[in-house]
DOTIVEX-161688 format. One record per residue (C-alpha): residue number from 1; residue in three letters; x, y, z. Coordinates in Angstrom, 1 decimal, decimal comma, padded with zeros to 4 digits, always signed. Layout:
BEGIN
+-----+-----+--------+--------+--------+
:   n : res :     px :     py :     pz :
+-----+-----+--------+--------+--------+
: NUM : ALA :      X :      Y :      Z :
...
+-----+-----+--------+--------+--------+
# end
This chain:
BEGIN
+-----+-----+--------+--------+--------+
:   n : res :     px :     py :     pz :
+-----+-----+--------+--------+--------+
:   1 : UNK : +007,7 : -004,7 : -006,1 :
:   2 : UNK : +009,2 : -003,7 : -009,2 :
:   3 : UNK : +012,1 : -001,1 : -010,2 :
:   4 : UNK : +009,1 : +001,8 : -010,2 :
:   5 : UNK : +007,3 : +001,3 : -007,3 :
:   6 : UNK : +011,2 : +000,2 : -005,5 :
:   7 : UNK : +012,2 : +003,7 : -006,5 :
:   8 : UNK : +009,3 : +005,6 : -005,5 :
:   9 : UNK : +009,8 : +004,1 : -002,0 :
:  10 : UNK : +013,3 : +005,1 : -002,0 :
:  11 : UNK : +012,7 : +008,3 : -002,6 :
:  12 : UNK : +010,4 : +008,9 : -000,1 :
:  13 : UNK : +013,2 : +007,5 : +002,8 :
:  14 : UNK : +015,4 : +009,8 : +001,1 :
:  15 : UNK : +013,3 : +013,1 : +000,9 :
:  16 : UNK : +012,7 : +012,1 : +004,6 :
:  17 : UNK : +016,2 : +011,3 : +005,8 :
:  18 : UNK : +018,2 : +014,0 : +003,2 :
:  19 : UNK : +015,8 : +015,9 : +001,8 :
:  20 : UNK : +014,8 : +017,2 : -001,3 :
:  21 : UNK : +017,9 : +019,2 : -002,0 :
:  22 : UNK : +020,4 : +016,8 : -000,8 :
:  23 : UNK : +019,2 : +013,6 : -001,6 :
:  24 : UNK : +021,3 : +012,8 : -005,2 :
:  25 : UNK : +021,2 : +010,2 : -008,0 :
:  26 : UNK : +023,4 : +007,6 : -006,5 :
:  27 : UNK : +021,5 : +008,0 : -003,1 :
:  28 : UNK : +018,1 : +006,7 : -004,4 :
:  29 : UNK : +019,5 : +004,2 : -006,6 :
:  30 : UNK : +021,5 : +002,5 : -003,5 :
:  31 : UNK : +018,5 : +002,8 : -001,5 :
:  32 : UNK : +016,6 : +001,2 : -004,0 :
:  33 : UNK : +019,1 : -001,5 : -005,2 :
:  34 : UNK : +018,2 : -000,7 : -008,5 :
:  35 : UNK : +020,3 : +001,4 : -010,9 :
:  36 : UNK : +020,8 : +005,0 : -013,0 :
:  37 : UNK : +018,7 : +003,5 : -015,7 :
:  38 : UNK : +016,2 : +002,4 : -014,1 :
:  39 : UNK : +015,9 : +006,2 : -012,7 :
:  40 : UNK : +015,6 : +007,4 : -016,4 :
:  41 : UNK : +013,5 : +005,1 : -018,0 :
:  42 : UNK : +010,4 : +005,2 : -015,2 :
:  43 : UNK : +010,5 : +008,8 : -014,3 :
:  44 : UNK : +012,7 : +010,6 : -017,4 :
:  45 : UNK : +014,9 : +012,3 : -014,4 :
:  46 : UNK : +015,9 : +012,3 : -011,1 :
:  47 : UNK : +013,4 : +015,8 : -010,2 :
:  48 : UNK : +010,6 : +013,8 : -011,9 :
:  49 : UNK : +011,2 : +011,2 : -009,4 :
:  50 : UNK : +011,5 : +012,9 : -006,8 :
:  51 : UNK : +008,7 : +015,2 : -007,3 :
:  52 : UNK : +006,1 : +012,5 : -007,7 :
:  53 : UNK : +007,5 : +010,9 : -004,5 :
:  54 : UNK : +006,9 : +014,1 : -002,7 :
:  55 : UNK : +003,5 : +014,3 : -004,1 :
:  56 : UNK : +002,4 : +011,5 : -002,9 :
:  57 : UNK : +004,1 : +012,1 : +000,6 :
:  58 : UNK : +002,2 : +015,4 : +000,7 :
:  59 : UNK : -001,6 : +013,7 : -000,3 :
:  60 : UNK : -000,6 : +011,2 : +002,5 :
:  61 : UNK : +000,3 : +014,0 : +005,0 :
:  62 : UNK : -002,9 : +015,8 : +004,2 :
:  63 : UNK : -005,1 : +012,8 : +005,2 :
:  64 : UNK : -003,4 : +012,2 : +008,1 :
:  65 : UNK : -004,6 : +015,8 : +009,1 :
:  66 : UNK : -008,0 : +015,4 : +008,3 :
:  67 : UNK : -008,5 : +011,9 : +010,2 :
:  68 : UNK : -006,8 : +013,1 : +012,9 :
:  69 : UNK : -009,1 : +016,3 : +013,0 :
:  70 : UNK : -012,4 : +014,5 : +012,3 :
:  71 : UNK : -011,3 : +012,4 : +015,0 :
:  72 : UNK : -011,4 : +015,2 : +017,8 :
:  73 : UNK : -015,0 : +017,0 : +018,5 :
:  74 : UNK : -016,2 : +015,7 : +015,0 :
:  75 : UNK : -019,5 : +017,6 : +015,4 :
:  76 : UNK : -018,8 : +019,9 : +018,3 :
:  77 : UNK : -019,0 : +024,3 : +018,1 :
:  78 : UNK : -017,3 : +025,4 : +014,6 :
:  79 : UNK : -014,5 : +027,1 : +016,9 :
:  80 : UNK : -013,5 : +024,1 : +019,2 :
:  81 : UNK : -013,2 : +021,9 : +015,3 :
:  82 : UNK : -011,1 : +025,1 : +014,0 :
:  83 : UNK : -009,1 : +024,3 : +017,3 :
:  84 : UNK : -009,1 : +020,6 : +016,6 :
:  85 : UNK : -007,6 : +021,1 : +013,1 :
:  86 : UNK : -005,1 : +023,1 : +014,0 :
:  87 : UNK : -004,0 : +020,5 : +016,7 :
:  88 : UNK : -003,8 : +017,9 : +014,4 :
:  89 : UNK : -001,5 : +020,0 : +012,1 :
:  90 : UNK : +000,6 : +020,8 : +015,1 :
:  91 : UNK : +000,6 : +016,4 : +015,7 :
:  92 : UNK : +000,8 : +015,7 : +012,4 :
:  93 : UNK : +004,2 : +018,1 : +012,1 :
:  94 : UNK : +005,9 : +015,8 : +014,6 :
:  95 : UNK : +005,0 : +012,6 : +012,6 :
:  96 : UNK : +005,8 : +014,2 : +008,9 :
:  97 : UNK : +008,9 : +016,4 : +010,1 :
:  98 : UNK : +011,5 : +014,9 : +007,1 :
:  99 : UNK : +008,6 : +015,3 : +004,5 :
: 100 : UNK : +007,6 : +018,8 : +005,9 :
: 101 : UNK : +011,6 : +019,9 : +005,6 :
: 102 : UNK : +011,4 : +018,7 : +001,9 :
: 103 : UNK : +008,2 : +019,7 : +001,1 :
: 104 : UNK : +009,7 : +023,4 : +002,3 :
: 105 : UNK : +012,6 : +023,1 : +000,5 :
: 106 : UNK : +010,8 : +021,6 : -002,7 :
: 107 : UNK : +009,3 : +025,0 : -002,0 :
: 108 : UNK : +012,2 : +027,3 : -002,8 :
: 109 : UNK : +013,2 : +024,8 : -005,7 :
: 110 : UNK : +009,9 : +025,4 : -007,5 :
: 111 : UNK : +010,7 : +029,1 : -009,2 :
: 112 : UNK : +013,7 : +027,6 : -011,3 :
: 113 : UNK : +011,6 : +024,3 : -011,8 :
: 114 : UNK : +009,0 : +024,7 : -014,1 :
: 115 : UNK : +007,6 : +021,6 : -013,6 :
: 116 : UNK : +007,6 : +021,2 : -010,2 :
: 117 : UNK : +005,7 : +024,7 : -009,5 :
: 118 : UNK : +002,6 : +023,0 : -011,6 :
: 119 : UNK : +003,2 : +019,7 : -009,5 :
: 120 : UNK : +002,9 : +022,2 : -006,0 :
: 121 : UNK : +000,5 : +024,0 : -007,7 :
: 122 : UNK : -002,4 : +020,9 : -008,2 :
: 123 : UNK : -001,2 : +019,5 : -004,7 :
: 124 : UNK : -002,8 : +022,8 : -003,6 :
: 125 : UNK : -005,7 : +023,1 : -005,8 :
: 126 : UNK : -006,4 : +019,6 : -004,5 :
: 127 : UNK : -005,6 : +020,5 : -000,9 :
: 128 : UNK : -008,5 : +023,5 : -001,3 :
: 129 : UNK : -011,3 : +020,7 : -002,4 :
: 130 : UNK : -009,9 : +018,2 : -000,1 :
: 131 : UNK : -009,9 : +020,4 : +002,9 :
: 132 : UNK : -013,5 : +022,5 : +002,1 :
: 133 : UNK : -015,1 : +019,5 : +001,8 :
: 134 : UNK : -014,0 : +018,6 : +005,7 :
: 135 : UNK : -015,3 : +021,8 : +006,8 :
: 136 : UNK : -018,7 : +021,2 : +004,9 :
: 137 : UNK : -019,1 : +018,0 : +006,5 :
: 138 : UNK : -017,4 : +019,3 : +010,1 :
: 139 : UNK : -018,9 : +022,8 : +010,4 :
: 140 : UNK : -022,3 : +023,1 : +008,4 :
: 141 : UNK : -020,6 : +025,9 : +005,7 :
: 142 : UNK : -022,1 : +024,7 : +002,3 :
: 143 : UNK : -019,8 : +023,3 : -000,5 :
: 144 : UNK : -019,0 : +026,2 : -002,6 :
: 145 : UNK : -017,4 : +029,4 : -002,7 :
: 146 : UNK : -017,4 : +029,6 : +001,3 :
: 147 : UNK : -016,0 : +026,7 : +001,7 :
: 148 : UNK : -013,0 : +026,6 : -000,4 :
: 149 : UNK : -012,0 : +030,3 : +001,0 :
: 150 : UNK : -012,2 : +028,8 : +004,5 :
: 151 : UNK : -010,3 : +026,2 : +002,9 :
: 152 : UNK : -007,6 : +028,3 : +001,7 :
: 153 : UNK : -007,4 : +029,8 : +005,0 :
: 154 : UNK : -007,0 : +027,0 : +006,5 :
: 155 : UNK : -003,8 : +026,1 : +004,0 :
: 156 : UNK : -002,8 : +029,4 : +004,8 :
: 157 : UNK : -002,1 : +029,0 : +008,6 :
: 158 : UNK : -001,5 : +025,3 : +008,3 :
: 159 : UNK : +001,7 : +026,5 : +005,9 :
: 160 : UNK : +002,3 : +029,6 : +008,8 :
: 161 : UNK : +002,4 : +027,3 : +011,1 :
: 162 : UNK : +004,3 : +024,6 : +009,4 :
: 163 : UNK : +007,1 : +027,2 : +009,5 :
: 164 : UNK : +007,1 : +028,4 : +012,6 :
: 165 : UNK : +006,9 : +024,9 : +014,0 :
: 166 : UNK : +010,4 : +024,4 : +012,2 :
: 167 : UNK : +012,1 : +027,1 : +013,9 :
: 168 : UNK : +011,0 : +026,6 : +016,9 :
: 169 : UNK : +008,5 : +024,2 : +017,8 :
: 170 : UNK : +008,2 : +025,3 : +021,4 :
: 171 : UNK : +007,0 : +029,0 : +020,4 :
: 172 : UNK : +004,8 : +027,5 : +017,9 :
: 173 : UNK : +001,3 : +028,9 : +018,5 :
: 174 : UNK : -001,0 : +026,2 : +019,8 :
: 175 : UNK : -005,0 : +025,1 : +018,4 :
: 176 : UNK : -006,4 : +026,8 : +021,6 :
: 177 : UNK : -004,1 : +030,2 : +021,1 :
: 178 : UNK : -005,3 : +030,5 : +017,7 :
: 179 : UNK : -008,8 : +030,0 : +018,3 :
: 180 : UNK : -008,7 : +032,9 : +020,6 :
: 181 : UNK : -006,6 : +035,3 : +018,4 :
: 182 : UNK : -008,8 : +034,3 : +015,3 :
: 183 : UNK : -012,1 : +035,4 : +018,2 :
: 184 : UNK : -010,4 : +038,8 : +018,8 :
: 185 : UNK : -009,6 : +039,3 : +015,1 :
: 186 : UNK : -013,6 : +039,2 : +015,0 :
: 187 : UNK : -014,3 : +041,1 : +018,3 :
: 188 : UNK : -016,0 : +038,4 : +019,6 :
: 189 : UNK : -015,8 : +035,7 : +022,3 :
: 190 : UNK : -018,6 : +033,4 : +021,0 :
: 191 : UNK : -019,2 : +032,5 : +017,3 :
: 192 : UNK : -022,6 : +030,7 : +016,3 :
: 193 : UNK : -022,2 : +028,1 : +013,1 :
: 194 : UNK : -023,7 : +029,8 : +010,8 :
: 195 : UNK : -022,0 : +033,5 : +012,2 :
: 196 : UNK : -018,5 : +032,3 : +011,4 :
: 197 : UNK : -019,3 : +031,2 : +007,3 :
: 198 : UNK : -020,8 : +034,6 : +007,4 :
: 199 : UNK : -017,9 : +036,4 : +009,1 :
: 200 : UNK : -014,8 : +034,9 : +007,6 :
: 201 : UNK : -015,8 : +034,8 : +004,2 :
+-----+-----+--------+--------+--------+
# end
């Protein structure tokens, strides 16, 4: 590998191990064995790095999420999918944990950082299409505007969840005790496919 792609991979140990507010200069150029240059003249600044490292962690993260929910009941009842997907973010939380604390604190960086809010901002723009075209395909809702708000509610509790995970992984909601809260937020105990495009958009 060369310099870029050597400090690219150091970043992403580092976001994992130190995060993305602790992890400095020095420690991606000794984790890279390559030098403060080298930082400059690929990315223009440490951030830069840094934030394409994390963006890459994040796409990576994202399709871990959706193989590991296509993998579970890929065309089963739209509820018991729902379920599925929010089991795999719960699984995929354990697996992504360093990149999930500095994705969070990338997060609270973002408001000072102009650049870095329009990095988090087209991660989640591509999120929404990524993610309402699995429920297209998983659920029967047609690409569209239905989609990409189940999509975004989707982001929503996935980023809820994320959080509370975090704190407290063992009070975490699970896939099957959001499935039923989502049913009583709809007075019902059954949804049909087609019902639940109807109902939650």
């Amino acid at each position: 590998m060369g310099h870029r792609e050597d400090l690219l991979a150091a970043a992403r140990r580092c976001l994992e191990k130190r995060g993305y507010a602790r992890t400095t200069a020095r420690d991606l150029v000794a984790d890279s064995g390559t030098n403060l240059a080298s930082i400059g003249y690929h990315f223009g600044s440490k951030e830069a790095l840094l934030n394409e490292a994390l963006g890459a962690s994040f796409q990576e993260w994202a399709e871990r999420v959706r193989s590991l929910a296509l993998a579970i009941e890929p065309d089963g009842d739209p509820m018991t999918t729902l379920a599925a997907s929010w089991e795999a973010m719960l699984a995929s939380f354990a697996e992504y944990r360093g990149l999930a604390v500095a994705f969070t604190e990338a997060l609270a960086q973002a408001e000072r950082q102009p650049e870095l809010r329009a990095q988090l901002a087209a991660i989640y723009e591509q999120s929404r299409a990524t993610v309402a075209t699995m429920i297209s395909e998983t659920i029967g809702v047609p690409e569209g505007p239905q989609a990409r708000a189940l999509a975004s509610l989707q982001i929503v509790i996935c980023d809820g969840l994320l959080v509370q995970w975090l704190l407290d992984p063992d009070a975490a909601p699970t896939g099957a005790e959001l499935t039923e809260a989502l049913l009583l937020a709809l007075g019902r105990d059954r949804t049909s496919r087609s019902e639940l495009g109807r109902r939650l958009v």
